[in-house]
KOLVO-205194 format. One record per residue (C-alpha): x, y, z; residue in three letters. Coordinates in nm, 3 decimals. Each point is the difference from the previous one (the first is absolute). Last residue first. Example, Ala and Ser with C-alpha at 12.3 -4.5 7.8 and 13.67 -1.06 7.14 Angstrom:
% residues 2
1.367, -0.106, 0.714, SER
-0.137, -0.344, 0.066, ALA
***
This chain:
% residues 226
0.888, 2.437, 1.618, UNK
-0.338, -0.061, -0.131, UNK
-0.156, 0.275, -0.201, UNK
-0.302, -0.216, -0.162, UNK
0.230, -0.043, -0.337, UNK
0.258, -0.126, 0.236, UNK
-0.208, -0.251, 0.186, UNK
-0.078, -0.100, -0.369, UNK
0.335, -0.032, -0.148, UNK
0.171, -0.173, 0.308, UNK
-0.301, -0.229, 0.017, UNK
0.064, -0.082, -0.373, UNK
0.365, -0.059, 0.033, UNK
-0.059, -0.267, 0.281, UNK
-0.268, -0.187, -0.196, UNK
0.259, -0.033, -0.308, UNK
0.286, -0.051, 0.234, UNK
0.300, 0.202, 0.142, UNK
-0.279, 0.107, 0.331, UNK
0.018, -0.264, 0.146, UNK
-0.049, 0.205, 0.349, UNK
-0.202, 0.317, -0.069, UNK
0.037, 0.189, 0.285, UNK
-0.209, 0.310, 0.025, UNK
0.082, 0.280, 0.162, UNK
-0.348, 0.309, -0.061, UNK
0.018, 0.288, -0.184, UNK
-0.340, -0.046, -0.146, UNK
-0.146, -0.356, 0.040, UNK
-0.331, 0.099, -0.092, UNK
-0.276, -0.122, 0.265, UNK
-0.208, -0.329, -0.056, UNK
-0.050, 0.031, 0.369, UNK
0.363, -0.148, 0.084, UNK
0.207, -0.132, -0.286, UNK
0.199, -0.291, 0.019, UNK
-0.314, -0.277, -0.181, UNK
-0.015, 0.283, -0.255, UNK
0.335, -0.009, -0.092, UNK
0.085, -0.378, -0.019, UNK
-0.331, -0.032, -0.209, UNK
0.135, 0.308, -0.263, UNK
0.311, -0.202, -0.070, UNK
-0.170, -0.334, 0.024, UNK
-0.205, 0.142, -0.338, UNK
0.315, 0.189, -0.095, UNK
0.235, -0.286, -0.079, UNK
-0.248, -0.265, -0.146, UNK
-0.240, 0.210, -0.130, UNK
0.227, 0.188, -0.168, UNK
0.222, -0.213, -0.136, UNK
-0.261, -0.213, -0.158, UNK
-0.172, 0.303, -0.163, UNK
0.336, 0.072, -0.152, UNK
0.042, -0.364, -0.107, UNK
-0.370, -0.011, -0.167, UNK
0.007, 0.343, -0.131, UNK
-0.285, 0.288, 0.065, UNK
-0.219, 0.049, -0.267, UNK
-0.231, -0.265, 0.119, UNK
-0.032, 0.193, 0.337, UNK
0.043, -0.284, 0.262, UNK
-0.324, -0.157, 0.230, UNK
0.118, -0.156, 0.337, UNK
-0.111, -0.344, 0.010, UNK
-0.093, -0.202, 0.366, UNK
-0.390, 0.023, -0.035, UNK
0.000, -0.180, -0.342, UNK
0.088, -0.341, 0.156, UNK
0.382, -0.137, -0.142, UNK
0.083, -0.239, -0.273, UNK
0.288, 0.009, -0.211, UNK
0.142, 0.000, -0.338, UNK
0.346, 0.042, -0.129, UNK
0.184, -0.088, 0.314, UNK
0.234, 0.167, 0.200, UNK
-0.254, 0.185, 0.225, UNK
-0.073, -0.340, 0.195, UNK
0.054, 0.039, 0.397, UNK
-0.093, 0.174, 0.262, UNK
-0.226, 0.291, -0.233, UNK
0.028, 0.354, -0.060, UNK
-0.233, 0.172, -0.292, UNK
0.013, 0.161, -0.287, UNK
-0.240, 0.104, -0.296, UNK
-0.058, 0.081, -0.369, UNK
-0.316, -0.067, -0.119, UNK
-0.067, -0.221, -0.303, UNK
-0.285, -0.211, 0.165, UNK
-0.213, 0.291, 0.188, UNK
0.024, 0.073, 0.339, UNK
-0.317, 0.230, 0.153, UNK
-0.022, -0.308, 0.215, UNK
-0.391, -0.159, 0.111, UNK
-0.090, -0.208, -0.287, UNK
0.318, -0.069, -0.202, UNK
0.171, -0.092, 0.344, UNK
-0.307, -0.229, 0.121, UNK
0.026, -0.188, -0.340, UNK
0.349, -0.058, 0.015, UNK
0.203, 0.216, -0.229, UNK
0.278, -0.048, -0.309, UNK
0.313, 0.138, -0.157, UNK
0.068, 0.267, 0.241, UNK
0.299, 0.219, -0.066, UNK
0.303, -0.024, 0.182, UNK
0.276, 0.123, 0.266, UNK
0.129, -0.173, 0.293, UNK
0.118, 0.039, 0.363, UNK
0.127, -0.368, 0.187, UNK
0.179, -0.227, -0.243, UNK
0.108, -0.392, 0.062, UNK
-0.196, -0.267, -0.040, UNK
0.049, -0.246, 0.245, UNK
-0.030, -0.387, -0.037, UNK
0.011, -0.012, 0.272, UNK
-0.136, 0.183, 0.290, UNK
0.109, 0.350, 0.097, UNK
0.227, 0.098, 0.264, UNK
0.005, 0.257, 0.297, UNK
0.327, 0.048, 0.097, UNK
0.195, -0.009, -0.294, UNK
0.260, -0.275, -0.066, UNK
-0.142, -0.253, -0.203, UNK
0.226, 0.117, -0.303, UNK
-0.272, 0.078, -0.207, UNK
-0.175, 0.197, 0.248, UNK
0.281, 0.187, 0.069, UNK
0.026, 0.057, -0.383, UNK
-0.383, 0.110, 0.040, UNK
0.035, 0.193, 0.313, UNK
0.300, 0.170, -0.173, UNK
-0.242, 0.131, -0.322, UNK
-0.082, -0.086, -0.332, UNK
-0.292, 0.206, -0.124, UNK
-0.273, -0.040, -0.234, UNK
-0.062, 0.155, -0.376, UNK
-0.252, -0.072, -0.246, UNK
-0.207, -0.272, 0.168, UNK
-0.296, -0.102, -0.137, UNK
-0.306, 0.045, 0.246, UNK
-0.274, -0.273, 0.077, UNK
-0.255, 0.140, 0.221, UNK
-0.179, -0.161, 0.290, UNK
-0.342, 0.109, 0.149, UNK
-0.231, -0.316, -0.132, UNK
0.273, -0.240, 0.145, UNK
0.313, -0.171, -0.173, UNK
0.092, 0.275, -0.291, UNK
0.107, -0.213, -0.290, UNK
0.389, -0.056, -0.021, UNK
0.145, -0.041, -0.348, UNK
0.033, -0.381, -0.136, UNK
0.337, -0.167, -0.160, UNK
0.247, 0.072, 0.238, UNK
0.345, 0.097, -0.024, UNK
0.217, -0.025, 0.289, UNK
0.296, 0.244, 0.023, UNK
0.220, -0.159, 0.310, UNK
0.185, 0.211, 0.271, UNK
0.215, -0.298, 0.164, UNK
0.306, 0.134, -0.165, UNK
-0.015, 0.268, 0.161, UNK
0.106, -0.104, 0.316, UNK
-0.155, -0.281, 0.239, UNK
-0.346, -0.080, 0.124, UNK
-0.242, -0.243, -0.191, UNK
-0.271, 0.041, -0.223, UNK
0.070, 0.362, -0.097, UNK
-0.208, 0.120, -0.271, UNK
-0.006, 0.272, -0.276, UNK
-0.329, -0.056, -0.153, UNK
-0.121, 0.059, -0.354, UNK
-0.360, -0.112, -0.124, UNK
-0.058, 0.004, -0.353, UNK
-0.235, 0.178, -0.245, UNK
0.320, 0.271, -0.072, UNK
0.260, -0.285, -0.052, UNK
-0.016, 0.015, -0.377, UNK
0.140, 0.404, 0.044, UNK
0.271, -0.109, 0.209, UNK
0.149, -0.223, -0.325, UNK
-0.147, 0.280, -0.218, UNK
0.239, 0.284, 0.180, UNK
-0.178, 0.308, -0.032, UNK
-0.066, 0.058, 0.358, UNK
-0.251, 0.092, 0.255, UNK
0.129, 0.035, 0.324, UNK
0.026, -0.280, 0.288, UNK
0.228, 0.218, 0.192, UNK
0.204, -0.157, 0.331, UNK
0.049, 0.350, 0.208, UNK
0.343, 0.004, 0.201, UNK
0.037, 0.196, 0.304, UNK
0.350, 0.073, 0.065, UNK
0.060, 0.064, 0.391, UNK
0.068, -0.332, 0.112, UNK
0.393, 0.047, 0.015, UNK
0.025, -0.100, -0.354, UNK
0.131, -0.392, -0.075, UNK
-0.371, -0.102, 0.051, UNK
-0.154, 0.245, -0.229, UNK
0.279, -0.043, -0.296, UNK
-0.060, -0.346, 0.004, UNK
-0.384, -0.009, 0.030, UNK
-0.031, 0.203, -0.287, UNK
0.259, -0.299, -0.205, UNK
-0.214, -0.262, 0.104, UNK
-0.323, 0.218, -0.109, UNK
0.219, 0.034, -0.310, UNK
0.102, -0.335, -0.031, UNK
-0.339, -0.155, 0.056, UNK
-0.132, 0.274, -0.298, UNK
-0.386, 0.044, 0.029, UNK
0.101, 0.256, 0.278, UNK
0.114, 0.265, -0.267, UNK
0.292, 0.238, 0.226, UNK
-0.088, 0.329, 0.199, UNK
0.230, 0.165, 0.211, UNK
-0.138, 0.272, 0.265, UNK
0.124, 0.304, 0.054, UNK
-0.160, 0.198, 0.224, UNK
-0.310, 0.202, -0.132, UNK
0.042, 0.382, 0.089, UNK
-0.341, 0.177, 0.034, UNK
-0.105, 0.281, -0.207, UNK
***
């Protein structure tokens, strides 16, 4: 059973809470990952919101207080024949994104930026192209990784660049995951020689107090790594 590191979670729809996420991130040592969730909820004022767009945007550089919660009135439709439209259940908030925010990371993304890299969703709707030739089906569960735009409640991405995700399996937890262990399990294989085992063999794991960090320790370990 592998160990998830902890992760904080906190309901994006909520400017003071995604203010609030990006508080406690920023005023860490960078090593708290914190996962925005857009979960379902009881709460009728969120509830009247569900056939809406939600986008936390930065328009201009500058602390949190330039994080705004724009509501639109339309939901994304896929743009070409092999897009899907996925609402977001849970998305991460990470240092390249405060960085980001800031206008202080090295490689920076246009404005107005959406911030969120690794997601969790279902699919709401399908180009033709990605009904016809995917074995996705709307109501799947699925991830992906994107540049920008996970903390949203809808978005837009081609069908080729999803990762499917066991329904039974929960939003945040799949998040975590996927988003820790994923890189986790890249950083490994790109090191390794021959695809061979990496019993009793040094590795250095630098970084290794963070989500990604833990989860290479925890894998090169369960492979015998010293």
């Amino acid at each position: 059973e592998l160990f998830i590191p902890a992760i904080s979670c906190v309901d994006a729809r909520d400017t003071s809470k995604i203010i609030q996420a990006e508080n406690i991130f920023c005023e860490s040592s960078g090593t708290t990952e914190i996962c925005a969730a857009f979960s379902d909820t009881n709460d009728d004022a969120v509830d009247a919101k569900d056939e809406q767009q939600l986008v936390v945007q930065v328009t201009e550089h500058g602390n949190v207080e330039k994080l705004l919660l724009q509501e639109l009135s339309f939901i994304p439709k896929p743009n070409t024949p092999n897009e899907i439209v996925i609402k977001v259940e849970a998305s991460t908030i990470t240092l390249q994104d405060c960085m980001i925010r800031r206008g202080k990371w090295y490689e920076m993304q246009r404005l107005p930026f959406v911030p969120g890299s690794d997601f969790v969703g279902t699919i709401h709707s399908m180009g033709g192209e990605a009904t016809k030739n995917s074995t996705f089906q709307v109501g799947d569960k699925v991830a992906a990784v994107v540049a920008s735009g996970g903390n949203a409640k809808y978005i837009s991405m081609p069908y080729q660049n999803i990762i499917r995700v066991p329904s039974e399996v929960d939003s945040v937890i799949a998040l975590c995951l996927s988003s820790a262990y994923v890189p986790a399990r890249e950083a490994l294989d790109m090191a390794r020689k021959l695809n061979t085992p990496f019993t009793s063999a040094n590795i250095l794991i630098i970084g290794g107090n963070g989500p990604s960090g833990l989860a290479t320790i925890e894998l090169a370990l369960l492979e015998g790594a010293n």
